[in-house]
C-alpha positions as a Markdown table, in Angstrom:
| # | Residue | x | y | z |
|---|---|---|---|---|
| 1 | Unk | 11.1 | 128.2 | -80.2 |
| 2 | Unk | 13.0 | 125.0 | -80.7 |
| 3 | Unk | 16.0 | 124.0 | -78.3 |
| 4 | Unk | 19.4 | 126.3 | -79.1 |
| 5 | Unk | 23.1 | 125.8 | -77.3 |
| 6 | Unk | 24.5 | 128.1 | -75.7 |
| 7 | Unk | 27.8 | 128.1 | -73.5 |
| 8 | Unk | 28.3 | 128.1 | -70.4 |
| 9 | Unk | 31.3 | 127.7 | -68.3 |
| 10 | Unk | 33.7 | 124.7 | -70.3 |
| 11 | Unk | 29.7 | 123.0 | -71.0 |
| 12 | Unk | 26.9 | 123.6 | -73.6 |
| 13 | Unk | 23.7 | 124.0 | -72.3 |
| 14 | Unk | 20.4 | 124.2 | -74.0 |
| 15 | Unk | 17.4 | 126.0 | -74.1 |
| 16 | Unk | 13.7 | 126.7 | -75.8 |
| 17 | Unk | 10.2 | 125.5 | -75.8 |
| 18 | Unk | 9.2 | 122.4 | -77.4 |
| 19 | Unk | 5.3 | 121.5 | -77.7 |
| 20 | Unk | 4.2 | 124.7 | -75.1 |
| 21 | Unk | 7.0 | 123.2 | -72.5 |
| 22 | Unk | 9.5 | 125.1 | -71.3 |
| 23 | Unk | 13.1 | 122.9 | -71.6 |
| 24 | Unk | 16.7 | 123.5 | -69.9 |
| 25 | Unk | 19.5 | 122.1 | -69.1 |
| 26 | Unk | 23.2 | 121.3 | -69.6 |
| 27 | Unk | 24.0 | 118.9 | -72.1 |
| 28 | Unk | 27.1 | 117.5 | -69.9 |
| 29 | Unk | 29.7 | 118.0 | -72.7 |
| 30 | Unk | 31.7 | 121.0 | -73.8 |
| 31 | Unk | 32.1 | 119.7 | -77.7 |
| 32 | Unk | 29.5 | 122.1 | -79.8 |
| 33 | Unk | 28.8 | 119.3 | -82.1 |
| 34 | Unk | 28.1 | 117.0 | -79.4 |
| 35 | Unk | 25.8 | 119.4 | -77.6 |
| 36 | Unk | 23.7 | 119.9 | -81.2 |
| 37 | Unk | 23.4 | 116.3 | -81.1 |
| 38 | Unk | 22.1 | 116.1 | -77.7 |
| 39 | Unk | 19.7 | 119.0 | -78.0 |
| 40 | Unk | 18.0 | 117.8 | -81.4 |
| 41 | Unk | 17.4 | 114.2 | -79.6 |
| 42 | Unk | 15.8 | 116.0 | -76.4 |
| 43 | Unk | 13.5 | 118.0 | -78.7 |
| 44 | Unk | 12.4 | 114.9 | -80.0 |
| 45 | Unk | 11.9 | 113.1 | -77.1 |
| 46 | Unk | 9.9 | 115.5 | -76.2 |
| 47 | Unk | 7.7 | 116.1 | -79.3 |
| 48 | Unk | 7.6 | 111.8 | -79.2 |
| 49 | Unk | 5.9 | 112.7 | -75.5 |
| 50 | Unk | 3.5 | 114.9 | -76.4 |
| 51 | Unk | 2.2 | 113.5 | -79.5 |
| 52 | Unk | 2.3 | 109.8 | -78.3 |
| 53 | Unk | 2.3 | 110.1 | -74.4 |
| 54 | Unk | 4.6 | 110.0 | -71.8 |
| 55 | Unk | 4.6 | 106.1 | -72.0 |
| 56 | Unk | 6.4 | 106.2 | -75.3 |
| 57 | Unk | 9.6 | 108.1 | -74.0 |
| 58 | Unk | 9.9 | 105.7 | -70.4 |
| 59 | Unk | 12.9 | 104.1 | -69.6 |
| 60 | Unk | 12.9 | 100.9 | -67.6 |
| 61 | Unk | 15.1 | 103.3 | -65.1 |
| 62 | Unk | 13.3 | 105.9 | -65.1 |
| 63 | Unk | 9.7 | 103.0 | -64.4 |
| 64 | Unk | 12.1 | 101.9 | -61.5 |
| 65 | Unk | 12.8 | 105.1 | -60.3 |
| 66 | Unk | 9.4 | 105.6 | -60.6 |
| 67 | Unk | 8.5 | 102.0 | -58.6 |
| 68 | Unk | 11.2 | 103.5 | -55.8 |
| 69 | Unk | 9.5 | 106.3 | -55.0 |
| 70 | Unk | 6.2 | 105.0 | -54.7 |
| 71 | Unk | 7.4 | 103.0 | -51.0 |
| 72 | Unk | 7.6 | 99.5 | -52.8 |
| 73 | Unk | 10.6 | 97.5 | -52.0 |
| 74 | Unk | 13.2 | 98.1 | -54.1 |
| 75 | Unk | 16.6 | 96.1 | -53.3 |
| 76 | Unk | 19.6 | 94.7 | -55.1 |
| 77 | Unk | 17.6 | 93.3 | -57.8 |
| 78 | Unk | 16.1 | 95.8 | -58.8 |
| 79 | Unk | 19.3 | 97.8 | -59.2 |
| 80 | Unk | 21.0 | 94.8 | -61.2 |
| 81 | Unk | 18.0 | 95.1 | -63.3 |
| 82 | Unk | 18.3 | 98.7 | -63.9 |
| 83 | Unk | 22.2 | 97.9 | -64.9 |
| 84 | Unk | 20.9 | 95.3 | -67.4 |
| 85 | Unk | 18.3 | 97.8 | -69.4 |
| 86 | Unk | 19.8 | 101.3 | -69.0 |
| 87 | Unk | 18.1 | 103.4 | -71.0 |
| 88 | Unk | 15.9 | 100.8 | -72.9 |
| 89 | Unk | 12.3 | 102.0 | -73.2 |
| 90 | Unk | 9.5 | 100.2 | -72.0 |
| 91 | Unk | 7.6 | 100.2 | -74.7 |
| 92 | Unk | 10.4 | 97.9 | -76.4 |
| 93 | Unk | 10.2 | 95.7 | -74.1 |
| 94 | Unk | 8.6 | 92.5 | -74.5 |
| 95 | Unk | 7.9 | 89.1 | -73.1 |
| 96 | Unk | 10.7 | 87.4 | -74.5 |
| 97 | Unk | 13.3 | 89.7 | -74.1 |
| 98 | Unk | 12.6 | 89.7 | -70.6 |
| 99 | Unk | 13.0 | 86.1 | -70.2 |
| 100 | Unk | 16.4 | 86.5 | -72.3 |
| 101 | Unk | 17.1 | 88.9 | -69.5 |
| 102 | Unk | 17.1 | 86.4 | -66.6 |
| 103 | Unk | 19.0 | 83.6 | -68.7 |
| 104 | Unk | 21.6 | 86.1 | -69.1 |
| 105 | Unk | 21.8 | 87.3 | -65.5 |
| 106 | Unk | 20.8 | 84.0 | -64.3 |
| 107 | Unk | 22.7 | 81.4 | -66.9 |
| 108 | Unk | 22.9 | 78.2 | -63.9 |
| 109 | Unk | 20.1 | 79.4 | -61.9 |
| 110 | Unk | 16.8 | 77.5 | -61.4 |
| 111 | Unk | 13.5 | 78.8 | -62.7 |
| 112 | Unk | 11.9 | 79.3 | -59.3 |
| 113 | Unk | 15.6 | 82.6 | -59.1 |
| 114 | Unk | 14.7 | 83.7 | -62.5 |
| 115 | Unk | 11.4 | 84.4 | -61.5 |
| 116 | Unk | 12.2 | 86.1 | -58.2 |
| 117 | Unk | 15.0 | 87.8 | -59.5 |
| 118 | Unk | 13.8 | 88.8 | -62.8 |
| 119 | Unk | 10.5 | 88.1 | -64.0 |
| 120 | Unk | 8.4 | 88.8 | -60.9 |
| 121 | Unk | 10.3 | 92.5 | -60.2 |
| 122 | Unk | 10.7 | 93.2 | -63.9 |
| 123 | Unk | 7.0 | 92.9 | -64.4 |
| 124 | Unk | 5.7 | 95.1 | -61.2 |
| 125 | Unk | 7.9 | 97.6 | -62.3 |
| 126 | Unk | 6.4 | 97.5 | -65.7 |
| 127 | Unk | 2.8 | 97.5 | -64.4 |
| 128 | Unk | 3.3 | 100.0 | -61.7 |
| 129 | Unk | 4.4 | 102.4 | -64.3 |
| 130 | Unk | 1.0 | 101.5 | -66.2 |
| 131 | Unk | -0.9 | 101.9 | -63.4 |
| 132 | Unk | 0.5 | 105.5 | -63.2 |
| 133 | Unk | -0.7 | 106.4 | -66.8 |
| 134 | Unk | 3.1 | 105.6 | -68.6 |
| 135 | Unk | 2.5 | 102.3 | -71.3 |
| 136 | Unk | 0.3 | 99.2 | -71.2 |
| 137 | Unk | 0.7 | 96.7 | -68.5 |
| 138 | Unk | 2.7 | 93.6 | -69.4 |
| 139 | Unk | 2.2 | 89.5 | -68.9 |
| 140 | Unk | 5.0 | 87.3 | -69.0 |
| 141 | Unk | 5.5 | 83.7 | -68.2 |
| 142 | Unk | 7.4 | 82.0 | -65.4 |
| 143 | Unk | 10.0 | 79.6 | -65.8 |
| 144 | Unk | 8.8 | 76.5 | -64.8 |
| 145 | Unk | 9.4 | 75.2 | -61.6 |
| 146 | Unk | 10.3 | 71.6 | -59.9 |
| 147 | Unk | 9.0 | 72.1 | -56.8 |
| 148 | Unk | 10.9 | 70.8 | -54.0 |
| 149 | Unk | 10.2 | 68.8 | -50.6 |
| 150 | Unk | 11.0 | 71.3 | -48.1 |
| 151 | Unk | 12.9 | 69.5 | -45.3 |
| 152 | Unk | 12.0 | 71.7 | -42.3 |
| 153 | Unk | 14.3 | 71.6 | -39.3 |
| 154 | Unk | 12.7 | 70.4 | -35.7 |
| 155 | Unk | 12.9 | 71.2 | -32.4 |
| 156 | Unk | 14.9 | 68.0 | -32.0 |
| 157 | Unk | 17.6 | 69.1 | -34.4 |
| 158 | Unk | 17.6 | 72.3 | -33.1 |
| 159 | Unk | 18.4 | 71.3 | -29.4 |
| 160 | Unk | 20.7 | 69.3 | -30.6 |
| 161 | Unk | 22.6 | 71.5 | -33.3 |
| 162 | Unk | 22.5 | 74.3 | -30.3 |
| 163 | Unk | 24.9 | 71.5 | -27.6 |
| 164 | Unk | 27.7 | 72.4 | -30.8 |
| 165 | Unk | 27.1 | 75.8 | -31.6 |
| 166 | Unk | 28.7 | 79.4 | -29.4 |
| 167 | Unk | 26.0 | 80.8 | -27.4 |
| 168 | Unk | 24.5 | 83.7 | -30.3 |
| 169 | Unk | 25.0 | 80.9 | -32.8 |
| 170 | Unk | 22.6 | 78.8 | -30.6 |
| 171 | Unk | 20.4 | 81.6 | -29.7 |
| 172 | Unk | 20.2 | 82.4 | -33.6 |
| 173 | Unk | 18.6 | 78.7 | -34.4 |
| 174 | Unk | 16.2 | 78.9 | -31.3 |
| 175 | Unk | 15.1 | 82.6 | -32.6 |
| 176 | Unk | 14.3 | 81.4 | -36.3 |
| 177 | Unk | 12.8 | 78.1 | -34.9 |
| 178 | Unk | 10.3 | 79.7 | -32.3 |
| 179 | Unk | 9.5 | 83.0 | -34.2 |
| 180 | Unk | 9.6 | 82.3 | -37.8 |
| 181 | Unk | 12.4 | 85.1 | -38.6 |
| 182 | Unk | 14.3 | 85.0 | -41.5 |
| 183 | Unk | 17.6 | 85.2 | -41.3 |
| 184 | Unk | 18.4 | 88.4 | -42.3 |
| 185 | Unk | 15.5 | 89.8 | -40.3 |
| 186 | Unk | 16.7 | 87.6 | -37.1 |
| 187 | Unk | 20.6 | 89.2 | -37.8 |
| 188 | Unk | 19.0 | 92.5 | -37.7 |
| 189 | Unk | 17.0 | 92.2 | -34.4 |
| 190 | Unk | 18.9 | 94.4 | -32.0 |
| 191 | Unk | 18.6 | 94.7 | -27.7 |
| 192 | Unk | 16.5 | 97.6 | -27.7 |
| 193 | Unk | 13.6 | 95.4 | -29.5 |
| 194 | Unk | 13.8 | 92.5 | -26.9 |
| 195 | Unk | 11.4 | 93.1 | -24.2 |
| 196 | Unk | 11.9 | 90.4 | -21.3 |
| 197 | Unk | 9.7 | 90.8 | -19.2 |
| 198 | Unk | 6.7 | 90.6 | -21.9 |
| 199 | Unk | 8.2 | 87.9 | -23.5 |
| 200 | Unk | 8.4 | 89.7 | -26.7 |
| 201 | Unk | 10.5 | 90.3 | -29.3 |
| 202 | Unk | 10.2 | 93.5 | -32.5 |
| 203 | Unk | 11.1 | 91.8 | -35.7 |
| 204 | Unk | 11.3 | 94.0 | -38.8 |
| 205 | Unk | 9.9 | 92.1 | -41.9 |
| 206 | Unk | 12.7 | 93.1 | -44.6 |
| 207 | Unk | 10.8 | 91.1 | -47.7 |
| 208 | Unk | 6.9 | 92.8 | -46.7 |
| 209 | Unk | 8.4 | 96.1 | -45.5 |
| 210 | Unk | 6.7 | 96.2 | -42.1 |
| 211 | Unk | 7.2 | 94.6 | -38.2 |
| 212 | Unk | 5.3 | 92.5 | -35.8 |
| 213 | Unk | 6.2 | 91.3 | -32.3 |
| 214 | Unk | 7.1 | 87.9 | -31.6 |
| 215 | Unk | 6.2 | 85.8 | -28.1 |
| 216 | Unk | 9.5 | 84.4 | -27.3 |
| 217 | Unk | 8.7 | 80.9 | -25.2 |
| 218 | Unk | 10.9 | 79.8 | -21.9 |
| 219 | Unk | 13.6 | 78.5 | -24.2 |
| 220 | Unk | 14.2 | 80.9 | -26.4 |
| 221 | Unk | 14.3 | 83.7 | -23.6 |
| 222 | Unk | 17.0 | 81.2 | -22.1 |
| 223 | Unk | 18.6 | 81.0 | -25.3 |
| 224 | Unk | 19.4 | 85.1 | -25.7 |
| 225 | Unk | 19.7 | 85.7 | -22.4 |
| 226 | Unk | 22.9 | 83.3 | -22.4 |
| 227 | Unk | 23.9 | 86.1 | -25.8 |
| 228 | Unk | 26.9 | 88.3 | -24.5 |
| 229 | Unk | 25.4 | 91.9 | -25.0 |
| 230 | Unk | 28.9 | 93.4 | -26.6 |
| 231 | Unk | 27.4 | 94.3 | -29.6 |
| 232 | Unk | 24.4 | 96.4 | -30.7 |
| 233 | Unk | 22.7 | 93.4 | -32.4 |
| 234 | Unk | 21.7 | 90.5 | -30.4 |
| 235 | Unk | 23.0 | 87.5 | -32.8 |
| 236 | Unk | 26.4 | 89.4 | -33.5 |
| 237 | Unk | 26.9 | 88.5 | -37.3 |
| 238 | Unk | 27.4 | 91.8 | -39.4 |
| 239 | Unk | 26.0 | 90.2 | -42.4 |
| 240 | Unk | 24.4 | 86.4 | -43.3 |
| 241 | Unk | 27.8 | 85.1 | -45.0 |
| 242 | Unk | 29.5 | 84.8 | -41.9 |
| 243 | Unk | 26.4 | 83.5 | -40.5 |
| 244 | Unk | 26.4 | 80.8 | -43.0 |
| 245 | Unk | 29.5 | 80.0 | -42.3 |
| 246 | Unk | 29.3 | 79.1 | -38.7 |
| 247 | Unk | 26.2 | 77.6 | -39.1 |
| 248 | Unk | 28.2 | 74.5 | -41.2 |
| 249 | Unk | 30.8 | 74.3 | -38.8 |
| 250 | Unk | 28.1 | 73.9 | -35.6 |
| 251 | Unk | 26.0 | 71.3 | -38.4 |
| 252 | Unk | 29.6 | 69.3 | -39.1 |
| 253 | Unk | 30.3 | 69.4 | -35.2 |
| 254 | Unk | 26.7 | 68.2 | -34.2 |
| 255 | Unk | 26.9 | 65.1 | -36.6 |
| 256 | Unk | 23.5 | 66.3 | -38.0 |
| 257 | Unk | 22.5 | 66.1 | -41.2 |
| 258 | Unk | 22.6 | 69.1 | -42.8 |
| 259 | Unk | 19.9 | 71.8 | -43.0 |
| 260 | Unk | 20.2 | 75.4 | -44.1 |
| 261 | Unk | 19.3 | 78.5 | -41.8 |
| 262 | Unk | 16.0 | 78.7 | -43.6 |
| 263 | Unk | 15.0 | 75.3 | -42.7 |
| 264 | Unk | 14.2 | 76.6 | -39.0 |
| 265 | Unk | 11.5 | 78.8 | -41.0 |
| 266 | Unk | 10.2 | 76.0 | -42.8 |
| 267 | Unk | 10.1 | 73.9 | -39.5 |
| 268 | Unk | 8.5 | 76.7 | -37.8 |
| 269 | Unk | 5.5 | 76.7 | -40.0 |
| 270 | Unk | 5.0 | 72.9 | -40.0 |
| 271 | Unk | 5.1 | 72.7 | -36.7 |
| 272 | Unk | 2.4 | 74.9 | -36.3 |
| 273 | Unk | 0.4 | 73.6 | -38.7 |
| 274 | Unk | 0.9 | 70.1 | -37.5 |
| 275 | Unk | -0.4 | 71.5 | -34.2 |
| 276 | Unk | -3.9 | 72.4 | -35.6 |
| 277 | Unk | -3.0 | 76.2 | -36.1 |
| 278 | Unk | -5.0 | 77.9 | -38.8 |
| 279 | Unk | -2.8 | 78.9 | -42.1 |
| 280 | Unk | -4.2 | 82.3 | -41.6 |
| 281 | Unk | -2.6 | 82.6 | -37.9 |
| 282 | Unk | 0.5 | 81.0 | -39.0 |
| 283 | Unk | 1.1 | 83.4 | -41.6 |
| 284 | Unk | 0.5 | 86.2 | -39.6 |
| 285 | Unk | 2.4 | 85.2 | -36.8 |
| 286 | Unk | 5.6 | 84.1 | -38.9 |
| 287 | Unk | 5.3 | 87.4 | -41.3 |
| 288 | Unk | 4.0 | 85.5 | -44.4 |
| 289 | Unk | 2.7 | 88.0 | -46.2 |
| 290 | Unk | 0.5 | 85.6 | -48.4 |
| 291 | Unk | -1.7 | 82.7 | -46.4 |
| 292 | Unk | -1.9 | 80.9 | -49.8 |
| 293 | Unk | 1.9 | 80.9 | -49.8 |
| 294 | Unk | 1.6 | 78.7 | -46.6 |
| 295 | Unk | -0.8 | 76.5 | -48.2 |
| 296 | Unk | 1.2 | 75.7 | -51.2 |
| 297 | Unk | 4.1 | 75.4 | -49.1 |
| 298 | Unk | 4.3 | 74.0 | -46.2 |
| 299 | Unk | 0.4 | 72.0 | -46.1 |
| 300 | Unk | 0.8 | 68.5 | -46.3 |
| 301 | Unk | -1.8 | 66.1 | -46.9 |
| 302 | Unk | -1.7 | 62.8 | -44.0 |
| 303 | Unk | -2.1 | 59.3 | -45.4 |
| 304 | Unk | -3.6 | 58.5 | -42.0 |
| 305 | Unk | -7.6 | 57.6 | -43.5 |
| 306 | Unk | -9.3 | 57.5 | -40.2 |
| 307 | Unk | -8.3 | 61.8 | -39.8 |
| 308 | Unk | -12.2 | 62.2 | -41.1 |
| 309 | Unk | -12.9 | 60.6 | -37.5 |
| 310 | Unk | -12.0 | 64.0 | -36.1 |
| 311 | Unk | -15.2 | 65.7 | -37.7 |
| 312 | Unk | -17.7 | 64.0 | -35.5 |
| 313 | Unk | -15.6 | 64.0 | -32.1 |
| 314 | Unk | -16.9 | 65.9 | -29.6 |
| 315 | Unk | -15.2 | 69.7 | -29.7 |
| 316 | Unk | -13.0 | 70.5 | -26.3 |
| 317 | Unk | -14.4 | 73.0 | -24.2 |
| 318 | Unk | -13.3 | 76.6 | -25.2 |
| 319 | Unk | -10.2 | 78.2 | -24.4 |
| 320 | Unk | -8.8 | 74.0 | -24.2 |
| 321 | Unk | -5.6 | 73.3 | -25.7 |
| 322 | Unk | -4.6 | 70.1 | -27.0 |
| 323 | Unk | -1.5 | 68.4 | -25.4 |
């Protein structure tokens, strides 16, 4: 029988079966003509379901909500995106609206933040939902991106930047330098996770959603050992703005030019690679969770044209490191 109202309490409710599925539920208001309203559109939603699939009565919520519950990583972004599209379907969703979508969140931003932010979620979201049997996957095109010479920060500048910085300060530049962390995953690594007499260190890997230990060389045990343990956390900061912060005024005081937090990541990587490790070690050992992403990034060719020398030199003996 199709959908009725009935009353319960100061609320309508409604109830019937639509399409051999049984339907209830409140209709959140307690104005009968409202409630009529409300029922007649969820009987048609769900006639629009079974005669044209569940894809055709998807929200972009509901595909997030969806996204969420499967374990991927869902953050701020995706809840900002959420905010944007409400209760638009999918199905009206297309390629250039979604690009619309990240001028208008995004109206100064670069193309390499409206991809991250917006195109790059919005579209695994959209596919994830396809891949569940809701809609038709979807392609959309990035914003082009200028891509950028990475300045990377050294050990130099990091011994140096550390002589002007408080001891967690310092500690927090050695830790990104010589482990790779991100910032936010450095802020979050707490005493419990630093083993000392291993020489390891827990990091959780925020942006892939898993951890890995980190070997924590002579200075950088140094480095938090000197770290007053008042607080849970070993770095102190409660979140990466205050971080930030500090970090300029230990940049201004050390007369160095300026680098960003990140740029101990970046340095961590091309030190590594500039030291003969293989991309696939360095990825794995800084928590990149794609090795092509080192390649592209941080892989510089050498103008030096005698490096094809190297292939027919003799090989050092195994287990032989290069100074």
């Amino acid at each position: 029988m199709p959908l009725t109202i009935y009353r319960r309490g100061e609320l309508w409710h409604y109830r019937g079966t639509v399409a051999g599925r049984r339907l209830r539920g409140s209709t959140g208001t307690g104005i009968k003509e409202t409630a009529q309203r409300i029922a007649a559109e969820r009987e048609t939603t769900e006639w629009k379901r079974h005669l044209d699939g569940p894809g055709a009565v998807l929200t972009f919520s509901q595909a997030a909500i969806l996204y969420k519950a499967a374990g991927k990583t869902f953050g701020k972004r995706h809840i900002k995106l959420m905010q944007y599209w409400k209760m638009t379907l999918v199905k009206d969703m297309n390629e250039g609206k979604i690009q619309q979508c990240a001028i208008v969140l995004y109206p100064r931003a670069k193309g390499s933040t409206r991809n991250r932010e917006v195109i790059i979620p919005t579209q695994a979201i959209i596919n994830h939902a396809a891949k569940s049997g809701f809609g038709s996957k979807i392609s959309i095109s990035r914003f082009p991106v200028i891509k950028e010479e990475k300045t990377p920060a050294t050990w130099e500048w990091v011994q140096r930047f550390m002589q002007h910085a408080p001891p967690h300060l310092a500690g927090l530049a050695c830790f990104m330098l010589l482990t790779g962390a991100r910032l936010s995953e450095a802020l979050s690594v707490r005493w419990e996770d630093v083993d000392f007499d291993r020489r390891r260190v827990k990091i959780r890997q925020t942006k892939i959603g898993n951890e890995r230990w980190a070997h924590m060389p002579a200075p950088l045990v140094v480095a938090i050992a000197n770290c007053a343990r008042d607080r849970a956390t070993v770095f102190r900061y409660v979140g990466t703005n205050s971080a930030h912060k500090s970090w300029q005024g230990a940049v201004k005081r050390a007369a160095l030019p300026y680098l960003s937090c990140h740029a101990c990541r970046h340095g961590f990587a091309t030190a590594m690679l500039h030291a003969g490790v293989d991309p696939v070690t360095v990825a794995k050992r800084g928590g990149w969770k794609s090795v092509q992403h080192v390649f592209a990034t941080y892989g510089h060719a050498t103008d030096d044209e005698t490096v094809t020398d190297a292939i027919c030199e003799p090989l050092p003996p195994r287990g032989h490191r290069k100074a």
